[in-house]
N, C-alpha and C positions, 0 to 999 in steps of 0.2 A: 612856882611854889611846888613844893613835895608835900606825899601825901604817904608816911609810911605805913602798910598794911602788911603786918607780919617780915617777911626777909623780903618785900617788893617795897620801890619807893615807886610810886606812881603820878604822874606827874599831871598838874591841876589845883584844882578842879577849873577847868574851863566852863564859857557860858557862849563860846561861836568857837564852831566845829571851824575855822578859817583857820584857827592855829594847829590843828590837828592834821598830819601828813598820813598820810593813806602808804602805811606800810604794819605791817605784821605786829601783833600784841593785844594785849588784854584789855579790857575795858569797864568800865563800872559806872552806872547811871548814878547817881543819888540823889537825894531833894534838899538834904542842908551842905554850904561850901565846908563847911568846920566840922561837925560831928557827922560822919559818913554813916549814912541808911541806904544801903543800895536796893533801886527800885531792879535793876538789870546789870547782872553780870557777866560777861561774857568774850569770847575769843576771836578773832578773828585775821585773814590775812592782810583786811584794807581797814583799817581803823575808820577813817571819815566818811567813806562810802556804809561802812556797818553801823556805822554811828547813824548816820544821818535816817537810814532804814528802819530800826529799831525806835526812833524817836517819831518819826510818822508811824511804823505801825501802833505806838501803846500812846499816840496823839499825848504827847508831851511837851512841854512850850522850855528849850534852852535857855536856859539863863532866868526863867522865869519860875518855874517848878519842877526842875531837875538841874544839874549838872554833871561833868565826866570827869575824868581822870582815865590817863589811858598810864598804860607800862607796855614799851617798845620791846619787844621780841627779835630781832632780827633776825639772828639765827634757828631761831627755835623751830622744831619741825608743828603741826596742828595736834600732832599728840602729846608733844611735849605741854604746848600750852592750855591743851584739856586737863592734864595731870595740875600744870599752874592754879588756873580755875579750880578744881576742884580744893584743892587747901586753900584758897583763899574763902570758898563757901564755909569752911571746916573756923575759920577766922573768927569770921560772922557766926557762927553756929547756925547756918542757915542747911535745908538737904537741895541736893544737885540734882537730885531726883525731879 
């Protein structure tokens, strides 16, 4: 499934980090599959390994009371997709701060 947020289609929401490949791109926890509430936003170069971190460190149960949605980055450099991240907080009306 896609999951459009602003000019990103993000792909998800998953509930087992097993479909998700450990390669460069953005990511987004949230607690409903349908209306997106991100508990955590964020970047990274290994999506499944940052996934899986993030989710033991704020003890949150996949598939259970969160899910993801990632958008693959390939080429992107880590600042490209801090600038990514950042408009998608601007989305949410959330601060990045």
């Amino acid at each position: 499934m896609t999951i459009q947020i602003g000019r990103f289609s993000f792909r998800g929401p998953f509930s087992n980090l097993d479909e998700i490949k450990n390669r460069p791109g953005l990511y987004i926890l949230h607690r409903n599959e349908i209306d997106i509430v991100p508990v955590i936003i964020g970047q990274t170069a290994l999506l499944n390994a940052n996934i899986a971190d993030e989710i033991k460190a704020h003890e949150l149960n996949l598939g259970k009371d969160c899910y993801v949605s990632v958008y693959n980055t390939f080429c992107a450099l880590q600042l490209d997709r801090e600038e990514m991240i950042k408009e998608i907080y601007e989305i949410f009306h959330l601060d990045s701060n």
